[in-house]
N, C-alpha and C positions, 0 to 999 in steps of 0.2 A: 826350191831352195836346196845347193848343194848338204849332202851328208855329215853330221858331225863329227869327232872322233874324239875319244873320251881324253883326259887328261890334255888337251890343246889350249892352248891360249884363251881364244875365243870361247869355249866351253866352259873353262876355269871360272871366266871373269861372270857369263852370263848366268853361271849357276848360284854364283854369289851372291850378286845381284836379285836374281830370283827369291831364293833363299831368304836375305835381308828384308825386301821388302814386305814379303808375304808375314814372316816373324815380327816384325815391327806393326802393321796390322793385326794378326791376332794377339800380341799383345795389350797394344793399344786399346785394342776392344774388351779389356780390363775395368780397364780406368778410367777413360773415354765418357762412358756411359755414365758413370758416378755426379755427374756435375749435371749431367741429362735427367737424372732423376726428378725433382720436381716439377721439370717441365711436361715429363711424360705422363706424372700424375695430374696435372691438371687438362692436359688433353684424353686423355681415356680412363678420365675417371677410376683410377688402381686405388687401391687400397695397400697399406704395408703389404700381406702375406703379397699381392703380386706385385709390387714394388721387387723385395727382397729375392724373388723367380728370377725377376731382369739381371741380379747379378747371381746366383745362385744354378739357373739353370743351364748356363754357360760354362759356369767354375765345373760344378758338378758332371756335366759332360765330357771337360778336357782329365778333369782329376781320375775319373773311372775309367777313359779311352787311349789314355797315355802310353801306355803303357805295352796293353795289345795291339794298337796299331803298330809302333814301330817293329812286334815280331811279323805282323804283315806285313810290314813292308820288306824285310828282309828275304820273306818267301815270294810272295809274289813279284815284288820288283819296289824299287823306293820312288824313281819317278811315277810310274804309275800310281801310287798309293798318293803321292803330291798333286797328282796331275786331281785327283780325285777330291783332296782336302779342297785344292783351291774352289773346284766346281761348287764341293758342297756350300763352303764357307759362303762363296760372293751370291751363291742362290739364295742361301737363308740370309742376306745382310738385304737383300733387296728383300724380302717378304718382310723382315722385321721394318722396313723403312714406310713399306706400306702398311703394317697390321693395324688393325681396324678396332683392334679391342686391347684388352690385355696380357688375354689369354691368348693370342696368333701372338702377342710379341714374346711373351714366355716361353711358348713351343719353336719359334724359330731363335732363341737363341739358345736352345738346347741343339737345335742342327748344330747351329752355329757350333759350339763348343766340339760334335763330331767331327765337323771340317776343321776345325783348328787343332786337332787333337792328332788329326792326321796330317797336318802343315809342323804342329812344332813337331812330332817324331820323328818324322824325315827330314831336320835342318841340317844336323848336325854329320850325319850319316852320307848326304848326299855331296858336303862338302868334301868329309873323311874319303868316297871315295874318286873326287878333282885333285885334291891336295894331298901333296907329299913331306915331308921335312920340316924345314923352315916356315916355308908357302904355309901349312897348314896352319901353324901358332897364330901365322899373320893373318890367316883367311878367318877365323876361330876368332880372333882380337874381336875385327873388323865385326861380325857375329855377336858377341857379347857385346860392343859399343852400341849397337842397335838396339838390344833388348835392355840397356841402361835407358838410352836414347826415347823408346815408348814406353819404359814405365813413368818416367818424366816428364814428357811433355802430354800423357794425357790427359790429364784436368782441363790444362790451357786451350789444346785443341777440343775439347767437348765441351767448352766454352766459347769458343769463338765462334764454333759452326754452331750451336747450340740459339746463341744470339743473333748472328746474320741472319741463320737458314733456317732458323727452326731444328727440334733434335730428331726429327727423322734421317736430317743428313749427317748426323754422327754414327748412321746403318749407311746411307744412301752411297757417301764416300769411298768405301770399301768395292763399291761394283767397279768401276774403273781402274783400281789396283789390281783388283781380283781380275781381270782380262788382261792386263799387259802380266802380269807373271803367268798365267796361262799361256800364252802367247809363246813370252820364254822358253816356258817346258817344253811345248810342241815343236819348238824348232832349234832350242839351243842345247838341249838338256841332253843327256844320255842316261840308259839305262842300267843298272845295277841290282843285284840281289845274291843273298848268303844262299850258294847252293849247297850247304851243309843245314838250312831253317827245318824245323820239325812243324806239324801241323798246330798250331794257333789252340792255346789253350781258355774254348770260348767258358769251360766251368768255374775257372777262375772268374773269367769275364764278369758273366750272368752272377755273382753270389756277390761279387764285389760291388758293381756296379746296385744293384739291390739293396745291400746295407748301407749304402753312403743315400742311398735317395729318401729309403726308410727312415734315416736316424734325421735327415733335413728336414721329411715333411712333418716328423713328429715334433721338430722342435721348431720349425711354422705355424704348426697348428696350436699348439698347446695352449694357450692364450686363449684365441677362440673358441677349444673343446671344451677346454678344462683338464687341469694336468693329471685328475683322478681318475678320466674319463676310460673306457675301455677301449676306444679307437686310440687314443694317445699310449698310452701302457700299453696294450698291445704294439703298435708301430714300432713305437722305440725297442719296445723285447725281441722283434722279431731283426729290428736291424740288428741289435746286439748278437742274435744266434745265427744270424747269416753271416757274422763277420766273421763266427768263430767255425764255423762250415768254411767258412772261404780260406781260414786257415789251415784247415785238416786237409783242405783241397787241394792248397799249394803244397802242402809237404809232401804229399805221395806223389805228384806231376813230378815226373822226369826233364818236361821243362817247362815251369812254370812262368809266370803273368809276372811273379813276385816272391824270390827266391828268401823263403823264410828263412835260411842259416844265416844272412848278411846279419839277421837281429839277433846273433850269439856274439856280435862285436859291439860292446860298451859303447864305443866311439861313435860307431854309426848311428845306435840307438840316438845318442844324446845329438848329434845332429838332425837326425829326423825329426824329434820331437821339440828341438828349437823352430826348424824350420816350421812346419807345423803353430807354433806357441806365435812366432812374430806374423805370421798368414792370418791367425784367429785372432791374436788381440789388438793387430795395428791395421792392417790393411781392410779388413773386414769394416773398421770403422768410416770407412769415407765416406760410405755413403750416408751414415746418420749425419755427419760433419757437413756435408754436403748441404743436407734440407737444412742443418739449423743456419749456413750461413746466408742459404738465399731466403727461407720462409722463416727465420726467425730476426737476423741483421736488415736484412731486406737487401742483400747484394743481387747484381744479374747473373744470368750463368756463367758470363765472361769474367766477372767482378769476381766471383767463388773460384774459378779456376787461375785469377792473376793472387788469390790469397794463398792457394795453396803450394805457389811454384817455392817459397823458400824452403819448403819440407821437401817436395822434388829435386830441388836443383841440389841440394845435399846429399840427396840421395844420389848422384849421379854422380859429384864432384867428390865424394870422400874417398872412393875407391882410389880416384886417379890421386889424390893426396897423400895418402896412408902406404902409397904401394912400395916404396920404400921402406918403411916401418913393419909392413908384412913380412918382407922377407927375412925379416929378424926376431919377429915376438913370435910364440907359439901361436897356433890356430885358436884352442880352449881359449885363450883369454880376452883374442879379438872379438871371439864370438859373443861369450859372455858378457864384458864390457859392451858391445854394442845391445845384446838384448838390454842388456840394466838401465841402457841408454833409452831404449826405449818404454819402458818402464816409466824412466823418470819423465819422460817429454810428457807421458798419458798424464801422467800424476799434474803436471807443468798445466796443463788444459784441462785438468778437471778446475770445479767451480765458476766456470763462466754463469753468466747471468743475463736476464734479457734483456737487460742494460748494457754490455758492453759492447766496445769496441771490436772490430777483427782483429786491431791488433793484441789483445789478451790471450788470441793463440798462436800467439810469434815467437814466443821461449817457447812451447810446447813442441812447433811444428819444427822448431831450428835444431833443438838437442833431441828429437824422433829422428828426424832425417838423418845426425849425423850415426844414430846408430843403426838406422837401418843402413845407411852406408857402411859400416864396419860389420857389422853382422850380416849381408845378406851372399855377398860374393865369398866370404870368410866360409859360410855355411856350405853353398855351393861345390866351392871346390874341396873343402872337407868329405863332400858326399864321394867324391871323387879318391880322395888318398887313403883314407880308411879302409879298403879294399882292394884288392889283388886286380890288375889293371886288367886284364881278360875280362873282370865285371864291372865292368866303369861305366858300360852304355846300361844297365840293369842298377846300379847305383845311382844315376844322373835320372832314370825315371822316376825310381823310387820316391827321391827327393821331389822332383816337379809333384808327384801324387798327392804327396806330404804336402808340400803348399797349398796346391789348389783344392786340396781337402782341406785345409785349412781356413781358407775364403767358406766356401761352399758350408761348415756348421759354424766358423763364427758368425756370419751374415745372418744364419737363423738363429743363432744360440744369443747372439747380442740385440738381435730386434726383440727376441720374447724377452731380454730382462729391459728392453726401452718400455714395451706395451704395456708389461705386469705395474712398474714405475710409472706409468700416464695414471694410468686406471686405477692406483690406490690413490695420488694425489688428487683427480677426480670426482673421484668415489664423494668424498664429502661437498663437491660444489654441486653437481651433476647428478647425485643421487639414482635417478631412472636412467640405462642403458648406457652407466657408463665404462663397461667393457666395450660396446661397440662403440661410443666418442671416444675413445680411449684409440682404438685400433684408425680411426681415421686422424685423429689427430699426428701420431704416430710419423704417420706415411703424408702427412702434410701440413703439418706444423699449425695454424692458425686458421685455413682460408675456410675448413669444415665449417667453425663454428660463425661462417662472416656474418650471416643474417641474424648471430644472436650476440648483440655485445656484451652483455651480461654474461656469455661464457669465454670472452676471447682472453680478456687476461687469465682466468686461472687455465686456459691451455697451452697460454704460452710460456708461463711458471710449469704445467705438467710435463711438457717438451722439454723442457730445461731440464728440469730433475732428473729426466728418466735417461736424456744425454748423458750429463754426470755420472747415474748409476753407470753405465754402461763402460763411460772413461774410466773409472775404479776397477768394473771387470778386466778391460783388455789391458788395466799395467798391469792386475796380480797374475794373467795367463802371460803377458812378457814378460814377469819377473820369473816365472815356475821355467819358462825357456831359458834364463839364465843362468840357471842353479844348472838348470840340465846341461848345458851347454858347459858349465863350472867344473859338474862333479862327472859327466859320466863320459866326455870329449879327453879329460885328463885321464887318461892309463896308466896304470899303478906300473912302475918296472915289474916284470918277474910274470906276469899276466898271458905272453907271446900272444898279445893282441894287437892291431894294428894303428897305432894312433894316426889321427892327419898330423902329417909331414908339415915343417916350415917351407910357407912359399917359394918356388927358385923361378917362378916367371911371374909375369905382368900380371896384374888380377885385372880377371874382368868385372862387369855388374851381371 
């Protein structure tokens, strides 16, 4: 095959392509898998704690890996560092399609999350360097309509394959993307790297990567140990003091993983920790939403993922709606009004019962979606203006870290107040061992107790409870993102601090 030359036509188009694809996949393997959930628990026998891994050890990989990859890639080269996500990713999606247990499907989607980690930090970088001018807004667009594009349709598709093929092929899908963008790279792609990169700060790495894994498995575990326990207190103390090592770490690196002055700007802060507040109290929830609509309503996986498309497709279509009204309102208030938005949607969906309908979460799903439509692109590109353009690729990680840290402890921070919730309600039907009925029910709603009907109703009243509880936490952690979003995005004049600017282009998702 003749030689490529960078900035060409042909290279433009196919790097894009490449690019899109591969993001639209590790995306999708978000959300994808949520709707797969009960089905995996009943083929390999998981229990919550490895339910809660399935999406945890993926977030958790991309959240910690973020960040350092793309300074690899700059040093060593961005295709190359691509060429290497895809390999990873499409290997661990075939392991995860055949894992045999729970524990091989845990461990390869922690790969998984390394290879994506190194797919999304070279997207945007390999386009930046195809794209000039204009080309680049348009190539950028096209890029954000993708990553709208698989946050939305993942339920439906991990529902459709889920139900034809069984959910090994919501992993198994991925091998064949994962070879045609390979493919691409090897022969369409060119190479690039920042010959000014310094050597990769793995200290930062190792202390960060450390306390986000510590503060997850202590709040997995805690349930099961007991939260007085010495394994639990210790874990969680030790993530606490590594995080604050990992601070001390960054501020003396000359170039750091995670440039701690950006948090001497109000603005940034209160964005970060929206971003953050809508990751832990909304998205985090799917997957409990998930089990109660297939193992509590008794929908199929196709049937849970055609319930959740009006909270998706809002989330998709508010941006393109609103993006005229962006250009005019402040950022703080989009942002704010959309966390409140969701907030209220949580609030909207709490109370459900074992009796109801799906459609009882159709005001909840429809006023969540439209504020994660307004808050989540709002948030984004806020991470973006709040900051001196020179650190906008160092802003834009930060943010994704914030998110996908976000996933990674609400996933464990809302499964233990689901379990603690089972297992007090429980407690007086179940009397003997019901911490551990508690933990299986938990992670599969009713089928634990099928041999005994004298415990299926109060488990499927304990499931319900402990959902509820759980909906009350994720609106007061999205209302706390709103306030944040309210008070600390809005910059007082007189401050020379940098507020995000009103929109003046297209917003993406």
């Amino acid at each position: 095959m003749p030689p490529v030359e960078a900035g060409s036509p042909e290279v433009r188009r196919w790097t894009l392509i490449a690019v899109c694809v591969t993001t639209f996949m590790l995306l999708l393997d978000i959300t994808i898998v949520n709707v797969a959930l009960p089905s995996i628990q009943r083929r390999l026998s998981a229990d919550l704690t490895g339910l809660q891994w399935v999406v945890d050890a993926y977030a958790l990989a991309l959240a910690a890996l973020i960040l350092t990859a793309g300074a690899l890639a700059d040093r060593f080269g961005r295709r190359l560092l691509f060429v290497f996500g895809v390999v990873v990713f499409t290997s661990a999606s075939l392991v995860c399609g055949l894992a045999w247990n729970i524990t091989a499907l845990d461990v390869a989607r922690g790969v998984q999350g390394i290879g994506g980690a190194a797919l999304f930090a070279t997207a945007l970088a390999l386009i930046g360097h195809e794209y000039r001018g204009a080309d680049r807004f348009g190539a950028i667009a096209v890029w954000g309509a993708t990553v709208g594009a698989a946050v939305a349709s993942g339920p439906l598709v991990g529902g459709i394959l889920t139900d034809a093929l069984g959910w090994r092929w919501v992993f198994f899908v991925n091998v064949p993307v994962g070879a045609f963008a390979l493919l691409i790279a090897r022969t369409r792609m060119t190479e690039s790297r920042d010959l000014g990169a310094v050597r990769t700060d793995f200290a930062g790495l190792v202390t960060f990567t450390a306390a986000l894994f510590l503060t997850v498995f202590g709040l997995l575990r805690g349930n099961a140990e007991g939260w007085g326990s010495g394994l639990i207190v210790g874990t969680l103390f030790a993530g606490a003091a590594l995080l604050v090592v990992f601070v001390v770490v960054e501020a003396r690196q000359e170039r750091p993983m995670l440039d701690i002055s950006l948090f001497r700007n109000r603005a940034f802060v209160g964005v970060s920790l929206a971003t953050f507040a809508i990751a832990a109290g909304m998205f985090a929830l799917f997957p409990y939403l998930s089990i109660y609509l297939q193992d509590i309503l008794g929908t199929s996986p196709l049937g849970a993922g055609l319930r959740f498309l009006p909270l998706t497709a809002f989330v998709f279509l508010v941006p393109i709606a609103t993006r005229g009204i962006a250009q005019r309102v402040q950022p703080w208030l989009l942002a704010s009004l959309g966390m409140l938005l969701v907030a209220i949607g949580l609030l909207l969906l709490h109370g459900v019962t074992t009796g109801s309908r799906w459609t009882a979460l159709l005001p909840g799903f429809i006023v969540g979606g439209i504020g994660i439509g307004l808050a989540n692109p709002t948030l984004a590109a806020s991470a973006l203006r709040t900051v001196d353009p020179a650190r906008s690729g160092m802003a834009s990680g930060i943010n994704n870290a914030f998110r996908l840290s976000g996933v990674a402890i609400g996933v464990a921070a809302l499964g233990a107040v689901l379990e603690d919730r089972v297992s007090a309600s429980l407690a007086s039907t179940a009397h003997v061992h019901s911490r551990t009925l508690a933990a299986a029910v938990s992670s599969s709603g009713t089928r634990v107790v099928g041999g005994h009907p004298a415990l299926a109703h109060p488990a499927v009243i304990a499931f319900v409870s402990g959902l509820n509880a759980v909906l009350l936490v994720g609106s007061a952690v999205a209302f706390a993102g709103a306030v944040a979003a309210g008070v600390l995005m809005r910059v007082p004049a007189g401050t020379g601090e940098r507020a995000p600017a009103v929109a003046q282009e297209s917003r993406g998702t």
